[in-house]
N, C-alpha and C positions, 0 to 999 in steps of 0.2 A: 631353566637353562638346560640344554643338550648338555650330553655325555660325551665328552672328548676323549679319546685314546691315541698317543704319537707314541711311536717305536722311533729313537734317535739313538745317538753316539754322542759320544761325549767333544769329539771334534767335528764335529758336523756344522759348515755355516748354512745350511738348506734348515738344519734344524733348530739352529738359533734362528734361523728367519720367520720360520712358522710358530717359534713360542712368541717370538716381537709383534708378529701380527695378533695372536690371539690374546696377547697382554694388553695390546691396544683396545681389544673390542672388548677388555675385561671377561675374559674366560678364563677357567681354569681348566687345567689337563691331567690326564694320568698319565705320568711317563713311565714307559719300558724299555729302558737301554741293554741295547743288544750287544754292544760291546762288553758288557761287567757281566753278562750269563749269554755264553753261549746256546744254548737251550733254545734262548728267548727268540735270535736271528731263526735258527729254523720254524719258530711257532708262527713269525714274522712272514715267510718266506709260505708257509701252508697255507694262511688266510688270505694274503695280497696278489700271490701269483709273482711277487716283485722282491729284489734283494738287495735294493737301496734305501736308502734313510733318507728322509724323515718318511713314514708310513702311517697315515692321519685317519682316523673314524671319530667320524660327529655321527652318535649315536652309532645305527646298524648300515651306516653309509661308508665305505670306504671312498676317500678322498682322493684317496691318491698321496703326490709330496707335496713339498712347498709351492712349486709352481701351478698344479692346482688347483690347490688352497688358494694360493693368490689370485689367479684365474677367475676362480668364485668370488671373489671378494670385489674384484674390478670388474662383473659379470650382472653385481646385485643380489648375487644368490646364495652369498655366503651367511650375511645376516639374517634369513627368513629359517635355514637351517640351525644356527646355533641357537635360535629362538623355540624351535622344535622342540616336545618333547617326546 
């Protein structure tokens, strides 16, 4: 199984929506909330190019947000990635 990494907030519904999908396909994730270490949102912000939440890598792929995520997933191409290793 792929390496999952999401940057969220702790009130984020983009980013309860991308744990609910990934819970569905049975994936696990590392989470980094950017909200509880400021730190984190800058580190967020140098890799992504982006300063919104949810901020997704399946493996060395950034994703993008939930939308996406979901994108991919209604695409077909979500599955063949988190199959990836």
């Amino acid at each position: 199984m792929s390496r999952v990494i999401m940057y969220t907030t702790a009130i984020c519904p983009y980013c309860n929506n991308a744990k609910k999908l990934l819970q569905q396909k049975g994936v696990t994730w590392e989470e980094i909330r950017v909200d509880s270490q400021p730190g984190l949102r800058e580190e967020m912000i140098e890799k992504s190019g982006q300063r919104t939440v949810p901020q997704i890598w399946i493996n060395d792929f950034h994703v993008g947000g939930f939308t996406d995520l979901w994108a991919l997933d209604k695409a077909g191409k979500l599955d063949p990635l988190l199959k990836a290793q």
